[in-house]
C-alpha positions as CSV (number, residue, x, y, z in Angstrom):
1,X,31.0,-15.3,19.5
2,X,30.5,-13.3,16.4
3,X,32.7,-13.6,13.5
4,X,34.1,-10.9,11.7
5,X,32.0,-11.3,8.5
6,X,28.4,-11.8,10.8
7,X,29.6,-8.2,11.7
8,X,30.3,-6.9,8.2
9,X,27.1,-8.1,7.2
10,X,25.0,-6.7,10.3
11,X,26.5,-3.5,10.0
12,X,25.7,-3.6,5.8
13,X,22.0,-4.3,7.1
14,X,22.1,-1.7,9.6
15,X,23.2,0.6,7.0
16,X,19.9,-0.1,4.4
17,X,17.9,0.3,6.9
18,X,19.2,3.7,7.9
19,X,19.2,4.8,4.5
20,X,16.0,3.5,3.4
21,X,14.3,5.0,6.4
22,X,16.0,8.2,5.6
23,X,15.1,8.3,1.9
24,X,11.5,7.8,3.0
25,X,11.5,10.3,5.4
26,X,12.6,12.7,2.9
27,X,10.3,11.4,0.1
28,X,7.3,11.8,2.8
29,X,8.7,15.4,3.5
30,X,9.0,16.5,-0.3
31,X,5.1,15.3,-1.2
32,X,2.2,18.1,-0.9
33,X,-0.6,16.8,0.1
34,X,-3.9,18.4,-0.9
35,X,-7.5,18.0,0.6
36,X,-10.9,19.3,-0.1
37,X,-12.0,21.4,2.2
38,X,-15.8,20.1,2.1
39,X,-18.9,21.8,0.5
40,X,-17.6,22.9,-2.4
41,X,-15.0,25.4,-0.6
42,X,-11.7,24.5,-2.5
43,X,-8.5,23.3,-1.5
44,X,-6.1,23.2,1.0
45,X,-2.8,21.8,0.1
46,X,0.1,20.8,2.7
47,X,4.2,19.9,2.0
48,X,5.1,16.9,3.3
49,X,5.4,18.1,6.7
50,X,2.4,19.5,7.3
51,X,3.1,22.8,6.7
52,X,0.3,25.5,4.7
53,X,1.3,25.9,1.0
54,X,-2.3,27.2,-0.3
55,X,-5.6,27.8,0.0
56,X,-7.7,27.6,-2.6
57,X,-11.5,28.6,-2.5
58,X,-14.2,28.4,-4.8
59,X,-15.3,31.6,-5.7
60,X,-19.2,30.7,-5.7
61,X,-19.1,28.5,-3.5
62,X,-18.0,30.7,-0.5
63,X,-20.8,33.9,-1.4
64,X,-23.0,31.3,0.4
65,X,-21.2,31.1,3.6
66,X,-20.3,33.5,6.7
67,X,-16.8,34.8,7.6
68,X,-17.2,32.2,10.7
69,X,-18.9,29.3,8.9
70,X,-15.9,29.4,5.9
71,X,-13.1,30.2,8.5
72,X,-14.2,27.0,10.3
73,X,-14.5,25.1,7.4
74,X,-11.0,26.1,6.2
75,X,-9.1,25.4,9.5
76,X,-10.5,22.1,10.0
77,X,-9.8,21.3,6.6
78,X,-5.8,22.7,7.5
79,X,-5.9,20.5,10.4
80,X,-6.8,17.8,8.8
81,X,-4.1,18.0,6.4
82,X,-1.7,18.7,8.4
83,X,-3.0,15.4,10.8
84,X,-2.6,13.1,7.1
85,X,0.3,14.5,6.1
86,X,2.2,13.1,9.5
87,X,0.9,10.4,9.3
88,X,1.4,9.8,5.7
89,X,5.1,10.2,6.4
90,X,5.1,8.1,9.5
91,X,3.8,5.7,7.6
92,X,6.0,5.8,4.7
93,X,9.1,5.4,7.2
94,X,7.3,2.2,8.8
95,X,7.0,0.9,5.9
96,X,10.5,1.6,4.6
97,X,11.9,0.1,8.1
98,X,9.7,-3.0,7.6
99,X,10.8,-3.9,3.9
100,X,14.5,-4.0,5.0
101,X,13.7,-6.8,6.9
């Protein structure tokens, strides 16, 4: 049988855990993420969730390109970001969980 005190103390671990997977959940939430879009395009940057903050393009770099060629550049590169960004913050909260331990 558990003793009172085994209890107290499973419960205290319980209760890191919980808040150390919730502080990384929120630190992984709260980071932008940025990523190049590829030749020379600019910038795409992310918050912590995935979701669009900015686009940034280069100027001089997009004269070269068509309205398709730079809209499929851009989008994959929003993808992508959004695709790190999860899993950067899935990753931070496996970690957190693991550290507890």
């Amino acid at each position: 049988m558990i003793s009172e005190d085994q209890l107290y103390n499973l419960a205290k671990e319980i209760d890191a855990r919980v808040a150390a997977v919730e502080q990384a959940a929120k630190a992984g939430e709260s980071l932008p993420l940025v990523l190049d879009i590829g030749a020379g395009l600019g910038t795409v940057t992310v918050d912590g969730s995935g979701g669009l903050v900015s686009v940034d393009l280069n100027r001089d770099a997009i004269a070269g390109h068509t309205g398709t060629s730079l809209s499929r550049h851009v989008l994959r590169a929003i993808n992508n970001a959004e695709s790190a960004a999860s899993t950067r913050r899935k990753t931070m909260v496996e970690h957190a969980a693991r550290e507890i331990r």
